[in-house]
N, C-alpha and C positions, 0 to 999 in steps of 0.2 A: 253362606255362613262362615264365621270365622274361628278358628282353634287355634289354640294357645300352646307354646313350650317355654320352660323358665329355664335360664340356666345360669352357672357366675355366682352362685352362695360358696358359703365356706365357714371354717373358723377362724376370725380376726380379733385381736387383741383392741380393747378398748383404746381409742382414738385412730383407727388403721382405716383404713377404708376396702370398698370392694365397686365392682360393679355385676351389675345384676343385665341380660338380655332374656327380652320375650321374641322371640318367633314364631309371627303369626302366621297361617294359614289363609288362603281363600284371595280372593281379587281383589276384595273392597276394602282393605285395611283400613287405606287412607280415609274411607269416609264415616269413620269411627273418631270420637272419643272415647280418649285409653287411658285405663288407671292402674298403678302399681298397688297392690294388698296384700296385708300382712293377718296372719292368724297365730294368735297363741293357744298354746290349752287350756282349754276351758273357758275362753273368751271369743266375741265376737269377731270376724274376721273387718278389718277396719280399710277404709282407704287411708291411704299415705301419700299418694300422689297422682294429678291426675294430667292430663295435655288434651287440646282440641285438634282436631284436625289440623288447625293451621300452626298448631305448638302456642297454644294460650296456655300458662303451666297455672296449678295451684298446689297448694301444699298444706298437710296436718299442721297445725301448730308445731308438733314435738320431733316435727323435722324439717320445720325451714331453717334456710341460712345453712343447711349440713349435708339437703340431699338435694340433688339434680335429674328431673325426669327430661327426655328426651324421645325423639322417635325418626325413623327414617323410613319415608312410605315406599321410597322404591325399590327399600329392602325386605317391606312389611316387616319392619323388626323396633323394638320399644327398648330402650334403653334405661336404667337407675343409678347413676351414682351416686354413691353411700360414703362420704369423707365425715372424720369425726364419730364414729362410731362409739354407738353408749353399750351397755349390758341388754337396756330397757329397750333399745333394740332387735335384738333376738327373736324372731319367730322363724317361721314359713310363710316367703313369700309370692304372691301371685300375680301374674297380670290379665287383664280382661278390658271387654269396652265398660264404660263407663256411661250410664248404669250401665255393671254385669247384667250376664246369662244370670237369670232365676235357678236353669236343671244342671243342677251338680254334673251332669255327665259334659257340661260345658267350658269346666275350671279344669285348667290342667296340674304336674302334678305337683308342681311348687318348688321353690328352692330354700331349703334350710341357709338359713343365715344365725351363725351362732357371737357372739360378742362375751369372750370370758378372754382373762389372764391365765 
């Protein structure tokens, strides 16, 4: 099994960018599909981006053209670049396989990404 660390959030000013890394845990990385998510409060926690094993990427609507998912299995580590950042970006966010873990004790603990002036 594999577990998750987020790290790479911050505060960025609307159009700045960041990048986001997950460090995963355990042998099998690589034969995972992996998705970057984001949660707001009070809101569903949503995917935003996702990559197959071989790096097939797909992306939300309201982040293609701006973000970049990536991964490196020999590092078992997942990648987000975030260029062009909005406000409406702003959450906590996560990475997991894709479908996630169902038991919360699975998601680790996230990385605030804040998007203000």
């Amino acid at each position: 099994q594999v577990q998750f660390v987020e790290s790479g959030g911050g505060l960025v000013q609307p159009g700045g960018s960041l990048r986001l890394s997950c460090a995963a845990s355990g042998s099998i990385f690589s034969i995972y599909a992996m998705g970057w998510f984001r949660q707001v409060p009070g809101k569903q926690r949503e995917l935003v981006a996702a990559i197959t094993p071989r790096g097939i990427t797909n992306y939300a609507d309201s982040v293609k053209g701006r973000f970049t998912i990536s991964r490196d299995n020999a590092k078992n580590t997942m990648y987000l670049q975030m260029n062009s950042l909005k406000p409406e970006d702003t959450a906590v966010y996560y990475c997991n396989k894709n479908p996630p873990y169902l038991n919360p004790s699975r998601w680790g603990q996230g990385t605030q990404v804040t998007v203000s002036s």
